[in-house]
Structures are given as structure tokens and as C-alpha cells.
C-alpha positions as CSV (number, residue, x, y, z in Angstrom):
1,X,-35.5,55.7,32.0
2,X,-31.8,55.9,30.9
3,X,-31.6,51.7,31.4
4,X,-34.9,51.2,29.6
5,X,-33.5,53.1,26.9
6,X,-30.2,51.3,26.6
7,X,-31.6,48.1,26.7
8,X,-34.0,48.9,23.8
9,X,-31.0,50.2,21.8
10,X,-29.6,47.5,22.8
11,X,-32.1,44.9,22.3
12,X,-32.7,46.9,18.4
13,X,-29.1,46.5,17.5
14,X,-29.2,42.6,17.9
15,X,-32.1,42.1,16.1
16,X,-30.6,44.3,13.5
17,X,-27.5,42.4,12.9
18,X,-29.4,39.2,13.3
19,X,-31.6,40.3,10.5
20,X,-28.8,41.8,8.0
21,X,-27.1,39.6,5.8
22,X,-23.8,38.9,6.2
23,X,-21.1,36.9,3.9
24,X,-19.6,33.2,4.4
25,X,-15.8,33.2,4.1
26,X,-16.3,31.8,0.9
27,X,-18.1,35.2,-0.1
28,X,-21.3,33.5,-0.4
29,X,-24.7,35.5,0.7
30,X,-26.6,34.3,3.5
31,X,-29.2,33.8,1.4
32,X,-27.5,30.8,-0.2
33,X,-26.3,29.0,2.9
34,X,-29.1,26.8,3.3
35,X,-29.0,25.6,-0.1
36,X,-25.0,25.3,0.5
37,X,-26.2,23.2,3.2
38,X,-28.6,21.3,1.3
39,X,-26.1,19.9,-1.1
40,X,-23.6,19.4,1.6
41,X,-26.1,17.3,2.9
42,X,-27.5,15.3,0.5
43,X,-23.7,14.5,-0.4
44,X,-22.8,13.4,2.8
45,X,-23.5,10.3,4.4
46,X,-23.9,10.8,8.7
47,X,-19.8,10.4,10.3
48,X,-18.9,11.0,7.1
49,X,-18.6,7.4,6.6
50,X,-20.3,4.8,3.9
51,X,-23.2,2.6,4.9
52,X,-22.8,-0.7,6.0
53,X,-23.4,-1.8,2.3
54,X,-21.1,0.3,0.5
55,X,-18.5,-0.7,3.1
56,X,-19.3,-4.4,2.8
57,X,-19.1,-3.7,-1.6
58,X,-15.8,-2.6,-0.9
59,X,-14.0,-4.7,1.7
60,X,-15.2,-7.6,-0.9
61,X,-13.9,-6.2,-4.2
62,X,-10.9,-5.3,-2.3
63,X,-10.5,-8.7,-0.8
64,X,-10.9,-10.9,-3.6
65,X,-8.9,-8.5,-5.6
66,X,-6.2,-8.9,-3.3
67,X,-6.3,-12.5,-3.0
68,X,-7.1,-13.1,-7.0
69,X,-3.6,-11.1,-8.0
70,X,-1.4,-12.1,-5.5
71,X,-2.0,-15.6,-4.9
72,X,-4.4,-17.7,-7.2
73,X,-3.6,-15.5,-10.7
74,X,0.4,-14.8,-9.4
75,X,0.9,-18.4,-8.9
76,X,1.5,-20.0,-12.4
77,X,4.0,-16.7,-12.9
78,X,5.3,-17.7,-9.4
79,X,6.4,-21.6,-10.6
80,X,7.8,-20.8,-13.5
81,X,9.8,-18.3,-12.4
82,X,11.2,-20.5,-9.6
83,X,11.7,-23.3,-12.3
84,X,13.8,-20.9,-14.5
85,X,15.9,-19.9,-11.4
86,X,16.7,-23.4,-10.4
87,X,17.6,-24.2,-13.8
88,X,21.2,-23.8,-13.6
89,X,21.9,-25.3,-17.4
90,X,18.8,-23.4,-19.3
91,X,20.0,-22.2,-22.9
92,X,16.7,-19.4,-22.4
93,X,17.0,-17.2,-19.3
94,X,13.5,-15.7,-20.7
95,X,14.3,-12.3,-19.6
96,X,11.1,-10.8,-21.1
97,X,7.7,-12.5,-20.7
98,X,7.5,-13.1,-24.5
99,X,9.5,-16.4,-24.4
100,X,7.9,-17.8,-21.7
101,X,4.0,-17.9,-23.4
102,X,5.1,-20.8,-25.6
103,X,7.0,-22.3,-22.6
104,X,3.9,-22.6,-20.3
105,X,1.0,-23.0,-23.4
106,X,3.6,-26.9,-23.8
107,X,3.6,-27.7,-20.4
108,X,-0.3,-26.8,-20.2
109,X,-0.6,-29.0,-23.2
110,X,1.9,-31.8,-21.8
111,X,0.3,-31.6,-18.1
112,X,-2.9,-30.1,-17.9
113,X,-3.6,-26.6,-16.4
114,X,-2.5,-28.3,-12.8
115,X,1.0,-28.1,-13.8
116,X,0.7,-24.1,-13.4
117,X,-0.4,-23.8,-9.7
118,X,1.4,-26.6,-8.2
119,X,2.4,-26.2,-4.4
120,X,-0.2,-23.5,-4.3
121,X,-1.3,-25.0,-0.9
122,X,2.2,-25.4,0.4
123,X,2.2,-21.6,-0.3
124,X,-0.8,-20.9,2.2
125,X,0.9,-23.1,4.7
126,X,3.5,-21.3,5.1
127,X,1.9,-18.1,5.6
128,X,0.0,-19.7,7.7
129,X,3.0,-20.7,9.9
130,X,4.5,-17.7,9.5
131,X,1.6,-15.7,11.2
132,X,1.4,-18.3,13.8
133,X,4.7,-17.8,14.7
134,X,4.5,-14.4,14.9
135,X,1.4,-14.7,17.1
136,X,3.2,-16.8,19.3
137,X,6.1,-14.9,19.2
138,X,4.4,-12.0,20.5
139,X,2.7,-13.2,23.1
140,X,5.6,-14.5,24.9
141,X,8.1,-11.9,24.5
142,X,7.4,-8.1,24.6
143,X,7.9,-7.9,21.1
144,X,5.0,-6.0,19.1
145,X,3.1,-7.8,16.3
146,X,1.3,-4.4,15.0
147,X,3.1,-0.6,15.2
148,X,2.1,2.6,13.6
149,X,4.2,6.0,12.8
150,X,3.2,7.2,16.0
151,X,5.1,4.0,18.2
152,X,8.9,5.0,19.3
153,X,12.0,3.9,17.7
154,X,12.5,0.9,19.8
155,X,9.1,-0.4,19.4
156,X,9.5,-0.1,15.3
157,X,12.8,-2.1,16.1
158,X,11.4,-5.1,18.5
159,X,8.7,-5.5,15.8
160,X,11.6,-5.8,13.2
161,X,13.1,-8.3,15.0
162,X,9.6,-10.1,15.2
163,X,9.7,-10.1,11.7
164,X,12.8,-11.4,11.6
165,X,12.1,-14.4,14.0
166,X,9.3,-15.8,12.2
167,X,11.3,-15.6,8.9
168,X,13.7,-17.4,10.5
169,X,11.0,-20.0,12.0
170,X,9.5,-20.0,8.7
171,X,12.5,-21.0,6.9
172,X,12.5,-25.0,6.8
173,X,8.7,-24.9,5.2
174,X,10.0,-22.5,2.8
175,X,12.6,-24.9,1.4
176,X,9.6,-27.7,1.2
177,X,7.3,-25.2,-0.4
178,X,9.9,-24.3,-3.0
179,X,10.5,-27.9,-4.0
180,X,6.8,-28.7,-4.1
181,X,6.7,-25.4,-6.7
182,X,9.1,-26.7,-9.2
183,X,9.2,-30.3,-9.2
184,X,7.7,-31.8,-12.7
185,X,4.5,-33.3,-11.6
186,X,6.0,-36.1,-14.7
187,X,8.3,-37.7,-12.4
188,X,6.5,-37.6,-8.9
189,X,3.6,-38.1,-7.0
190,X,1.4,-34.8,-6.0
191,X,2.1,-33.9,-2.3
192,X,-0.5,-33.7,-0.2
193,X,-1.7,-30.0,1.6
194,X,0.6,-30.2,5.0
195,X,3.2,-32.7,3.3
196,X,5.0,-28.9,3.4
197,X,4.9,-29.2,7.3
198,X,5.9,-32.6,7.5
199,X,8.6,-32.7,5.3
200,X,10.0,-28.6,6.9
201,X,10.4,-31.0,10.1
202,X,12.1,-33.6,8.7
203,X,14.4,-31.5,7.1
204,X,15.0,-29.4,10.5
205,X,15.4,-32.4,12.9
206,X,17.9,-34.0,10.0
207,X,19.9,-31.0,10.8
208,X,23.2,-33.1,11.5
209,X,22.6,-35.8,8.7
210,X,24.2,-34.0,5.7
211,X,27.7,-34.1,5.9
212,X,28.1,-36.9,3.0
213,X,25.6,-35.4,0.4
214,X,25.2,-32.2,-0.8
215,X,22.3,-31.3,0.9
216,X,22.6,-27.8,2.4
217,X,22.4,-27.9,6.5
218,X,19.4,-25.6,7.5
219,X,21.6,-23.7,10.3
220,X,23.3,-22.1,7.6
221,X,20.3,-21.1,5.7
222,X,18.6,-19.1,8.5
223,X,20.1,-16.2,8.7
224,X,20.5,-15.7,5.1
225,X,16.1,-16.4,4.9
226,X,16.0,-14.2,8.1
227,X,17.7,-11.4,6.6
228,X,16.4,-11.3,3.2
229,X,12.9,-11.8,4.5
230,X,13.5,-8.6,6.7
231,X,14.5,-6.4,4.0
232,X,12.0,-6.9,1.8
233,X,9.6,-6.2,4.4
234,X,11.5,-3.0,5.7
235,X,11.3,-1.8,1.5
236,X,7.3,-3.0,0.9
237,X,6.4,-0.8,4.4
238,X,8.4,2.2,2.9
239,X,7.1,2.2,-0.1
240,X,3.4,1.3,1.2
241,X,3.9,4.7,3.4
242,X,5.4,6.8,1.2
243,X,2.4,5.6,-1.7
244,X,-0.6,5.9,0.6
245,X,0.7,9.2,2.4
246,X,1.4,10.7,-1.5
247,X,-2.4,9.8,-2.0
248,X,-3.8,10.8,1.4
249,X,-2.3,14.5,0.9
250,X,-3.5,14.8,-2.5
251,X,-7.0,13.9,-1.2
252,X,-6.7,16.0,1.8
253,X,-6.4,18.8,-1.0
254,X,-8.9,17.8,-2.8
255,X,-11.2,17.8,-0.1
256,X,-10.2,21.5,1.0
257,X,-10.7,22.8,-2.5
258,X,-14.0,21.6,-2.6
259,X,-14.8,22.9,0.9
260,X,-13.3,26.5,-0.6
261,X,-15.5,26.4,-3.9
262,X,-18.0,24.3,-3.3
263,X,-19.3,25.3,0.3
264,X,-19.5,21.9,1.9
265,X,-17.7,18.7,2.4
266,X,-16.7,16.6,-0.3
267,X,-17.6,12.8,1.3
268,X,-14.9,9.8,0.8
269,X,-15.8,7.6,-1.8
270,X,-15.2,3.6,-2.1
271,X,-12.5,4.5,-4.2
272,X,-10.7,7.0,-1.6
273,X,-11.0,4.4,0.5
274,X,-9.7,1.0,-0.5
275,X,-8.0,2.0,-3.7
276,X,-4.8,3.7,-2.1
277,X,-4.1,0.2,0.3
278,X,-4.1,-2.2,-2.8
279,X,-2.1,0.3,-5.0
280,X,0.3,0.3,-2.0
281,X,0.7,-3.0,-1.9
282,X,1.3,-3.2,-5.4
283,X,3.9,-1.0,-5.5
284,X,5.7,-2.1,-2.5
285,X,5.5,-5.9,-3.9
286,X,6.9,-4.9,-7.5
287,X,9.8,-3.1,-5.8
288,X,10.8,-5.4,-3.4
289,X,10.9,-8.5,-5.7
290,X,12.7,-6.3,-8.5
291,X,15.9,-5.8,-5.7
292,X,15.7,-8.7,-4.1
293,X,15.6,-11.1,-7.2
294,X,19.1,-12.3,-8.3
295,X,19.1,-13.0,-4.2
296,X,16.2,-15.0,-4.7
297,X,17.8,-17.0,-7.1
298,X,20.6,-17.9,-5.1
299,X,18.8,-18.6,-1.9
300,X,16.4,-20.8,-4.1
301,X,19.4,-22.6,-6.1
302,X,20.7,-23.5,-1.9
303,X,17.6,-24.4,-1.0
304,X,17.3,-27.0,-3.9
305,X,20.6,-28.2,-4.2
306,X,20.9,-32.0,-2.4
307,X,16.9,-32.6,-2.7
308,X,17.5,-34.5,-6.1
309,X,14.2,-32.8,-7.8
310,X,13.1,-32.8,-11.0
311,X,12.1,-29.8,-12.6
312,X,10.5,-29.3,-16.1
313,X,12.4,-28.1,-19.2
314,X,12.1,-24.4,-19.3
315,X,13.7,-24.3,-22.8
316,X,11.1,-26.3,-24.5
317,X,8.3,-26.9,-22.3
318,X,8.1,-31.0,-23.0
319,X,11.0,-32.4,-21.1
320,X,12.5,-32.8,-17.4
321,X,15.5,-32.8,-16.1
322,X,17.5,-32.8,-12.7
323,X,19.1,-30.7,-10.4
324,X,22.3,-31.1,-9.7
325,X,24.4,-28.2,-7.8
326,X,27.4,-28.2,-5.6
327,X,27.8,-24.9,-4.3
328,X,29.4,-24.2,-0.9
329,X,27.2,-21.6,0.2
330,X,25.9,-18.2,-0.8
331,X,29.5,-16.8,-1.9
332,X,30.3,-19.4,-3.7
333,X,26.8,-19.6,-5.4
334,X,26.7,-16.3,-6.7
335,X,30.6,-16.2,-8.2
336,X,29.4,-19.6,-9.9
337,X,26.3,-17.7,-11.2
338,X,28.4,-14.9,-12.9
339,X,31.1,-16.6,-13.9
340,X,29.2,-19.7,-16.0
341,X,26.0,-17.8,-16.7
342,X,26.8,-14.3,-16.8
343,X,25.5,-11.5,-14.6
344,X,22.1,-11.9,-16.3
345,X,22.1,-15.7,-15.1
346,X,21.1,-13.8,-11.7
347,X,17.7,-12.5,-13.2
348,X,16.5,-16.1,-15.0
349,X,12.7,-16.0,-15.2
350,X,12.8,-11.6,-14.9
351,X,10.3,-11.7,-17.4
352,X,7.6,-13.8,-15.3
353,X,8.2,-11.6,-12.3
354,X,6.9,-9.1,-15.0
355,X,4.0,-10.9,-16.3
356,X,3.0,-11.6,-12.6
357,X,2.9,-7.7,-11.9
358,X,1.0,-7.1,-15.0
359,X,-1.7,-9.8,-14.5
360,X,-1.7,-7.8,-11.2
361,X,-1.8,-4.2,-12.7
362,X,-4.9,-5.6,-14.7
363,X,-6.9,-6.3,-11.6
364,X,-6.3,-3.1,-10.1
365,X,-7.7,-1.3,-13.3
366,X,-10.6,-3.5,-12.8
367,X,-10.9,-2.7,-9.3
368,X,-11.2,0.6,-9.8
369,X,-13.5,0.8,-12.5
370,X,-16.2,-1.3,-10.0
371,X,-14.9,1.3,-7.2
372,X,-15.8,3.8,-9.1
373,X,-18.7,2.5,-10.5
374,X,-20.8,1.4,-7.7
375,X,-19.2,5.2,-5.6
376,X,-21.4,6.7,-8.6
377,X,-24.3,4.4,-7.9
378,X,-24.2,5.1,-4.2
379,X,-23.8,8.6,-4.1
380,X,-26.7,8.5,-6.7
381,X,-28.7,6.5,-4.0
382,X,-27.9,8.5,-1.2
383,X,-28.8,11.9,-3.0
384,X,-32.2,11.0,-4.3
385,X,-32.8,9.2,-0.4
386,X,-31.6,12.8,0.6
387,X,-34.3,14.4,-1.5
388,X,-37.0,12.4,-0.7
């Protein structure tokens, strides 16, 4: 009689707390939580994750974004910045992106548009070689191709060092590429797409052959490459981490303020999700070429020196001339630099660096207007699907 009677208090207590209302944390009746589950709902796509569609929108805009500002738009910024840099005589060192407009509208007249992206294919070749060589690299030597955060401190350093390998490999191809960028399309014949590869071999295997011109010797312009190449990629992976971590924590707020107010989760949009890697790379690109530029120029200036190219006029637009350098090596390059051009002879062709990096800061604002835009659209979709 006693047990019967316990378990009936018993069983009269759980149905009375199971029938009482009681509070979410964020204070919100239990009335209300299925339509705080509702909206959470109809907000959130299943994993928390975009449809294939929206993730196919948004690998493409990010894609062609990429490849639009930092290759096919980048590259007429790209010669004439090299041409400036080579020019050891120029009267303009066209610090500011204002002097060079009237520079490249002459050679556009003079030339055609295809004296703007000369050597673009040379360009792809060699990042093409250089990701070979890190490929191959890799597999036959326990060095890693691809770390995170979470790898040790030797790992991060073999992968460094895998780095600097292929920049070292990749250095002969460079020098090609760069004298494919700046000679004057007026006083040669247009290389063909893997001339670049051909003529990095011929200039490795003649390795011993320069000792009566002033052609540079490749051995000595390895290490130099190797290390310059290194650093920049040790500042662009910094500043790539330090830019997408800043925006992942601000998100991660975001995300726990709406949880606290709003009652559900608060889904990742297109823009959350591709917008911080291009911004990173952005940022990490501008910085690295703003150190590393009067080195640039003097690695550039070796590079050139002995080739006998021609290179177009960067004071006026409508002439050529030639180069004709005799420095010893990188020393000796940079004391010439500062002594007969000044310290700002190191920073010839600044301003197209600048007008590069604008051209680029233009896409992104474009990007993220469509991110934005089709996020909108798609969470408009997915609600009304939700309703329905």
C-alpha cells in the first residue's frame, strides 16, 4: 500500500514537472522554444554547411577572382614595374602610379595592348615548375609539401626548407621569365610558351661559360633567389594566419551573440566562407612585396645584367634602349644603386606595385558584393523551401 502510494506520488511529480514550464538559459518561456526552433531551422542548412550550389557559386567567384587580380589584371602592373627596375638610367623612377598612366597609354598606342602582358605564359611556367618541384621534392625526401598549426616545430621547418629547394630549383626559369617580361617586343621576336624552359636550361648547363662577359654565373644567384623566395613566403603565411584567425574570432563572436539573443544558430554564409582566404592573401601579397622590393630590384638588375635585352623607354613610352650593367654581385649592386640613383633608385616602379594592389583591392570589393548578394539570395531560397 505504502509502495503503490510512492509510486503514484512519484509517478504525479514527473508528470508535473514535465507539464510546468520552465525557462531556456536565454530566459525564453517554453512556450516559445518551438518557434526558437523554427527559425533556427529554416536558417540553417543540414551540417551547417551550404548546398552543393552555393558552394559551387562560391569556389567559382573565389577562383576567378583569384586568378583575375593576381595574374591576368596584375600582369601589365607586373612588366612595367620590372621595366622600371631594370632601367638603371630612367630620369622618372615613377614612384606614384600617376606617372606611369601616360607611360603605358604610349606603349599601348606604340605596341598594341600585347605589349602589357608580355611573358605572361613564362609566368605560369614557372609556377608550374615550381610546384613540380616541390611535388617531387616531397616524394623523395621526408620533407612535407602541406603543414598546419597543429604539425611540430620540425615539421614547419623541413617544409621551409621544401620551400626553399624549389626556389632554388626554380631559379634559372625565373631569370628567363624576367627577360621575357621586359624585353621591348620592338626589337625581338615573341618567345614562344616553354621558350622559358628551354632557355632556364641553357642558361644552367652554361654555368661555366661566363667568365669573359658579364653574364652573372647562376651558382651565385641561388642562394640569394632561395633566400628571398623563403622570406617572403615565411611573411605572406604570417600575415595569412594572423588575418584569417583575426576574422575567424570575430565570427566566432558573432556566432555566440546570436546563439545568446537570437535562440539558435546563426549559419555561415558564402561570404564567411571564402571572403577571409582571398582577403588573406591580399594582405599577405601587399606586404611581402612592399619589404622585399628594393631586393627585388637588385636581384632583377643581376639577373638581367649580361643578357643584352632591350627594354622599352619608361620615361617616355616611345623608345627602347639597352641594358648595360656591370655589377659584381649583390653588394656591389645595391652600393651602386644608392650611390648614382639615390636610396629611392631602390623603389623604381613603387607606384605600379601600388596600382597592381589597387586593381586587386577593386576585385575584392566586387567579390564581396556578389558574396554577399547571392548569401542573401540563398538564405532567401532556403527559408521559403523551409516554409513550404
Amino acid at each position: 500500500m505504502s509502495g503503490r502510494s510512492f509510486n503514484r506520488n512519484t509517478s504525479y511529480k514527473e508528470e508535473t514537472d514535465r507539464d510546468r514550464p520552465t525557462q531556456l538559459h536565454t530566459g525564453t518561456p517554453v512556450s516559445y522554444r518551438q518557434e526558437a526552433h523554427d527559425r533556427w531551422s529554416n536558417n540553417r542548412p543540414p551540417d551547417d554547411q551550404p548546398d552543393q550550389v552555393q558552394t559551387f557559386a562560391g569556389w567559382t567567384i573565389g577562383i576567378s577572382s583569384g586568378i583575375l587580380a593576381e595574374h591576368i589584371l596584375a600582369h601589365p602592373c607586373i612588366v612595367l614595374r620590372r621595366q622600371c627596375q631594370v632601367h638603371h638610367t630612367a630620369t622618372w623612377y615613377h614612384l606614384t602610379p600617376f606617372t606611369l598612366l601616360p607611360v603605358m597609354y604610349k606603349l599601348q598606342q606604340q605596341q598594341g595592348m600585347s605589349a602589357l602582358w608580355k611573358g605572361i605564359s613564362s609566368a605560369f611556367v614557372c609556377q608550374g615548375v615550381q610546384m613540380v618541384s616541390e611535388t617531387v621534392i616531397s616524394e623523395i625526401t621526408p620533407l612535407p609539401k602541406e603543414i598546419s598549426r597543429h604539425h611540430t616545430v620540425k615539421k614547419h621547418m623541413q617544409h621551409l626548407l621544401l620551400k626553399g629547394l624549389a626556389f632554388v630549383v626554380t631559379t634559372p626559369f625565373l631569370v628567363s621569365s624576367l627577360v621575357e617580361t621586359v624585353q621591348s617586343d620592338v626589337s625581338s621576336e615573341r618567345p614562344g610558351v616553354f621558350n622559358c624552359v628551354t632557355e632556364g636550361v641553357t642558361r644552367l648547363m652554361g654555368m661555366g661559360s661566363t667568365q669573359f662577359t658579364k653574364l652573372i654565373p647562376i651558382w651565385k644567384l641561388l642562394l640569394p633567389t632561395g633566400l628571398v623566395g623563403l622570406s617572403r613566403y615565411i611573411i605572406m603565411q604570417m600575415a595569412r594566419y594572423t588575418v584569417i584567425t583575426t576574422i575567424q574570432q570575430e565570427e566566432q563572436e558573432k556566432r555566440q551573440a546570436a546563439i545568446s539573443e537570437e535562440g539558435y544558430f546563426q549559419t555561415k554564409s558564402m561570404y564567411d566562407i571564402h571572403f577571409p582566404e582571398m582577403l588573406a592573401n591580399f594582405t599577405g601579397g601587399f606586404l611581402a612585396d612592399m619589404m622585399f622590393f628594393p631586393l627585388e630590384t637588385v636581384l632583377h638588375r643581376l639577373y638581367l645584367q649580361g643578357t643584352r635585352t632591350i627594354i622599352d623607354n619608361t620615361d617616355t613610352g616611345v623608345s627602347v634602349i639597352p641594358i648595360n650593367t656591370s655589377y659584381q654581385g649583390i653588394i656591389d649592386c645595391f652600393r651602386d644603386i644608392i650611390l648614382e640613383e639615390g636610396l629611392s633608385g631602390l623603389y623604381k616602379g613603387f607606384g605600379a606595385l601600388l596600382l597592381q594592389y589597387a586593381i586587386h583591392a577593386a576585385i575584392l570589393r566586387l567579390a564581396k558584393f556578389l558574396f554577399n548578394k547571392l548569401s542573401s539570395e540563398f538564405a532567401a531560397r532556403n527559408k521559403n523551401t523551409g516554409r513550404l
